[in-house]
N, C-alpha and C positions, 0 to 999 in steps of 0.2 A: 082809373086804377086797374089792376093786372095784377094775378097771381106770378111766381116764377118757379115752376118744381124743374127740379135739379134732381135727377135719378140715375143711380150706379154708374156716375159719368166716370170715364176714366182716358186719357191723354200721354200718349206717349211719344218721347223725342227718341228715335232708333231706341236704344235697349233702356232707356231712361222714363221708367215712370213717374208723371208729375202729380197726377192726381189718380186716386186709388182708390174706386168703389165710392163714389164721392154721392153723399144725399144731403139736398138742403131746399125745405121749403118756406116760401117766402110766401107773405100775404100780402094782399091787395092793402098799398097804401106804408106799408110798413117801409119803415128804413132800418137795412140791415149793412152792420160794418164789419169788412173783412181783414183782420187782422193778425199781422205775423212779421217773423222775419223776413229777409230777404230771401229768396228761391223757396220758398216755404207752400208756393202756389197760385195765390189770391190773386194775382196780376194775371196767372194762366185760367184762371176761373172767369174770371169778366170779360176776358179777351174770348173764352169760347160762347159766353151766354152773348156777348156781343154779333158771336157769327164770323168774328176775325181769325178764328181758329177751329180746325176739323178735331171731332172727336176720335176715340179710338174705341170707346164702346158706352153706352146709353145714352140718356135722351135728355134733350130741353124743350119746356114746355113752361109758355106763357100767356098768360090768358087763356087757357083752355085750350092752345092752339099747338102742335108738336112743330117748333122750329127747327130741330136737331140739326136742319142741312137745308133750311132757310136761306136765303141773302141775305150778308146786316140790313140794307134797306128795309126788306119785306118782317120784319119781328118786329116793328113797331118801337124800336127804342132810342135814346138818344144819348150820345157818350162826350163824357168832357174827359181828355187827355191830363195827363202830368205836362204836357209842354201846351202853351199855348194856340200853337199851330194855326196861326191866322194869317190870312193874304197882307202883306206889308204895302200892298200899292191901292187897296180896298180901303175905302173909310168905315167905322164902327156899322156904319147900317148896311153897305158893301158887304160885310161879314157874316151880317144876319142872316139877309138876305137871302147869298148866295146858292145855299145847297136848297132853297123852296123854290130859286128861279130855273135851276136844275131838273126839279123835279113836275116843270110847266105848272105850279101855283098860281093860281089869277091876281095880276097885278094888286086888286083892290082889299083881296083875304094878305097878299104876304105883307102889305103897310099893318093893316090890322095886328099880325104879329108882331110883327120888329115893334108895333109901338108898344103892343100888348107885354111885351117881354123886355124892352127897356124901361117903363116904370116899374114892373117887379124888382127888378134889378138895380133899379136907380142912377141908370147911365143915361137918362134922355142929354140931357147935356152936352157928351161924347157922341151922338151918331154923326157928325164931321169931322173927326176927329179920326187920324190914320192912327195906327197899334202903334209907331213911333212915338206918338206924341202921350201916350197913355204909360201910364204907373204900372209895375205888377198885378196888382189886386185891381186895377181897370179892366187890363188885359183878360184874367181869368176869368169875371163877371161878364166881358164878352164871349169868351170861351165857353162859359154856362149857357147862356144866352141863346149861343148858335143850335145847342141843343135845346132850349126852350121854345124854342120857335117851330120846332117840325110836331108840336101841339102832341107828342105822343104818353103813354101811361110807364113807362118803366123808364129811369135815368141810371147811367151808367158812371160811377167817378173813379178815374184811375188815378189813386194821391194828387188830386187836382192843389193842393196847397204847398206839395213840399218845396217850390220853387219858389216861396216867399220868404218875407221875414219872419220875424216871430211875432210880431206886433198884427202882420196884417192877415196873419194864420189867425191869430186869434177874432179878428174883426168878420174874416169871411165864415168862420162857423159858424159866428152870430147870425150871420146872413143865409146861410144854405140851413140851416135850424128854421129861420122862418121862411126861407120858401119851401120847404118840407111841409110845414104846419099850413103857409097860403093855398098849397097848391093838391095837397092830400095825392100825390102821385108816388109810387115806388119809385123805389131808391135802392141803390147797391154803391155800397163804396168801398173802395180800398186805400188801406193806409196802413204804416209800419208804426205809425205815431199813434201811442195810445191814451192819448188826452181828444185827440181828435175822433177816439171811437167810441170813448165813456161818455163824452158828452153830446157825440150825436145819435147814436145807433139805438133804435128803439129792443132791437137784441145786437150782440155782437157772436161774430163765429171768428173762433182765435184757431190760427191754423196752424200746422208746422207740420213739414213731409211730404206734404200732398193729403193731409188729414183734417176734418176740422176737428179739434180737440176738444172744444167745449162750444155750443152754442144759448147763449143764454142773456137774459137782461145785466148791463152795465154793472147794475147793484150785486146781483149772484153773482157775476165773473169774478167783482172785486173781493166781495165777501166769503164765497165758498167754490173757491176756484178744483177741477177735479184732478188738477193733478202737479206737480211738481214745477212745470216746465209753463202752465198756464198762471200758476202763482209769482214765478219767477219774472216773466214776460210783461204781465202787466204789474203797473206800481211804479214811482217813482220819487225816493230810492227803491230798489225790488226789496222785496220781503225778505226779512233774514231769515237765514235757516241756521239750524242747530242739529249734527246729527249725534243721535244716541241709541237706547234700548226704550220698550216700555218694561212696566214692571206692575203686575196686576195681584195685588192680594185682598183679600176679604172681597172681591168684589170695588174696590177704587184702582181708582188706573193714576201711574206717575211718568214720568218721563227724567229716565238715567241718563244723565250728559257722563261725558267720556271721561271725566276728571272725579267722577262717581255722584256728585251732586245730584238728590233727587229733586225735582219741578213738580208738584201735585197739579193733575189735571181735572180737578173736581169741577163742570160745568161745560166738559169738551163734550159736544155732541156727535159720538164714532158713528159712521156707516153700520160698522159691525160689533159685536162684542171684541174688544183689543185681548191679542194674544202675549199673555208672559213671557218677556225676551225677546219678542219680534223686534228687529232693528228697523228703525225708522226716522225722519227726519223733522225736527217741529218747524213751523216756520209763524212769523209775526211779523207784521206789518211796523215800520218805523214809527208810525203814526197812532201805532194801537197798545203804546208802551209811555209806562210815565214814570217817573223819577221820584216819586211822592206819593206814599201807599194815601188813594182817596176811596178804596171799597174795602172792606176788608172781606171780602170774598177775592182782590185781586192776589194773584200769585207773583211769586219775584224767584229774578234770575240773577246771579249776579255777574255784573260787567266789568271791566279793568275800561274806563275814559281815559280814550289819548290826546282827541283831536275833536273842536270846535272848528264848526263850518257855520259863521254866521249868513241865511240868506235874507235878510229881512225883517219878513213879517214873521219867521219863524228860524228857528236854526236845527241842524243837522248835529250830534254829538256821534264820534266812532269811538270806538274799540274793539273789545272781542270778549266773546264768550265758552271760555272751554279753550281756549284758541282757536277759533271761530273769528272771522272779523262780523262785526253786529256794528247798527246804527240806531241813532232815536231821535226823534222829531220831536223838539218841545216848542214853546212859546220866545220869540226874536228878545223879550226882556228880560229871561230867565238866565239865571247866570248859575255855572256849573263849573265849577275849578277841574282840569283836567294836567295831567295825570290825575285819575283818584281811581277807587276801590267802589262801588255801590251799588244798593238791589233794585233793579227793573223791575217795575209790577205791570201786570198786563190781565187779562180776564182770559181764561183759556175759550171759553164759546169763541171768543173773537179768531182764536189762533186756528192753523194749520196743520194737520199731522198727514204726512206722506210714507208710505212704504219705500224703505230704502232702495228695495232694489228696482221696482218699477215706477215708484214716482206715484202712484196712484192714490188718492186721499184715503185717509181710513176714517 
């Protein structure tokens, strides 16, 4: 295991800054997932801790050791691509193999690994077996592999899953989850997919800019995201937002929707004391709203239902609020007549409140 400090890095293509004052420490052991949109950074970020790209100003530093301008060789880490990138005339142990007979390995340690690294893996079956003859998710479990086998402390994953299905996205998480736990070695991943970050990342760092916007455990990002643009990004449906005013008298704070409707926020827990009139935005999670006052501490908002989206084990109900379009997540057996008229109840602790004009929670 291997620390990874990441200090005032910053990376520039001609007049294009990618990343910007950038600081992120990582601990020995820990798996940390990088998440954003597309051009957002994250893929420029692993690419440089990898050594595949020159800085423009500060330092990497792993295990104690300053790589800044290291050889990827020489930093000690191992990277799985978003493509498979494997020799198509090589068979599975060919694959393994290859980059340790490169590096003059003695015949008897690189068996040792290829085998060491196909039962973690679960491929012993596949080592005659060319990358033609293998599945998607065979192929990437090689592609893991080839980096497990140079025995090192930091792993690098660049969207190693976006090229599957969704079935076999789901099955390899289960698998890179437990070779994280078998293996207690750092981790760095990237991915735009935020299902794959809540449920791996022992913290996640959610990016956007060249910024990372928030770094923090799955549970906090989801729960008490800090700003607008990170509440927005993760969730799926994303969280509605409702913009409005607050309104603070006697000391209780409301939330004025534009149709003048007040929302009493009795149990929102502010940053700050909330200012009378500040325009600001509320936002609630689909999932953190029900149809059926069951606290009577919940507060309700009321929605105009247009449209059922049955998915299953659950359903999606839309319309809007304020004329706002808004969602809500109930239970797949619940049955809701839409067009109708009816009040959201919701627990404001659970909800969101952002400053309008910069997004920032309050």
């Amino acid at each position: 295991m291997a620390n990874v400090s990441i200090r005032d890095l910053e990376i520039e293509f001609g007049n294009l800054k990618v990343l910007k004052n950038l600081d992120l420490e990582i601990q020995p052991g820990e798996f940390i997932v990088l998440l954003g949109p597309s051009g957002c950074g994250k893929s420029t970020l692993l690419n440089a801790v990898a050594g595949l790209l020159d800085v423009s100003a500060g330092q990497i530093w792993i295990g104690g050791k300053n790589v800044t301008w290291e050889e990827p060789k020489d930093r000690g880490i191992g990277m799985v691509f978003q493509s498979y990138a494997l020799y198509p005339r090589m068979t599975v142990t060919g694959n393994l193999s290859f980059g340790l007979k490169m590096a003059k390995v003695a015949k008897e340690e690189i068996d040792k690994r290829v085998a060491r690294a196909a039962k973690i893996l679960q491929i012993e079956p596949l080592l005659k077996r060319r990358p033609s003859e293998l599945s998607g998710g065979q192929r990437q479990r090689v592609a893991i592999g080839r980096a497990l086998v140079r025995d090192v402390d930091v792993f690098l994953f660049d969207e190693p899953l976006s090229n599957l299905d969704a079935k076999l996205r789901t099955e390899l998480r289960v698998e890179l989850k437990r070779l994280h736990n078998e293996l207690g070695s750092t981790m760095i991943y990237v991915t735009h997919d935020q299902i794959e970050a809540l449920t791996l990342a022992d913290r996640v760092a959610v990016m956007n800019g060249g910024v990372i916007q928030q770094l923090a455990s799955p549970k906090e990002i989801y729960r008490r995201p800090v700003n607008r643009f990170v509440a927005g990004f993760v969730g799926s449906p994303s969280m509605n937002f409702v913009d409005g005013t607050l309104s603070v008298e006697g000391g209780n704070a409301s939330f004025k929707l534009a149709n003048g409707g007040l929302v009493d926020l009795a149990g929102y827990d502010f940053e700050a004391p909330p200012e009378h009139g500040r325009p600001a935005t509320l936002g609630i999670r689909p999932e953190q709203i029900d149809l059926a006052r069951g606290d009577a501490s919940a507060k309700s908002l009321p929605v105009n239902l247009t449209l059922l989206e049955p998915m299953g084990a659950d359903s999606l109900v839309w319309g809007d609020v304020a004329g706002t379009q808004f969602s809500v997540r109930i239970d797949g057996d619940a049955h809701v007549e839409t067009p109708s008229k009816v009040d959201a109840f919701f627990q404001p602790a659970h909800a969101s409140i952002f400053d309008l004009a910069s997004g920032a929670r309050l």
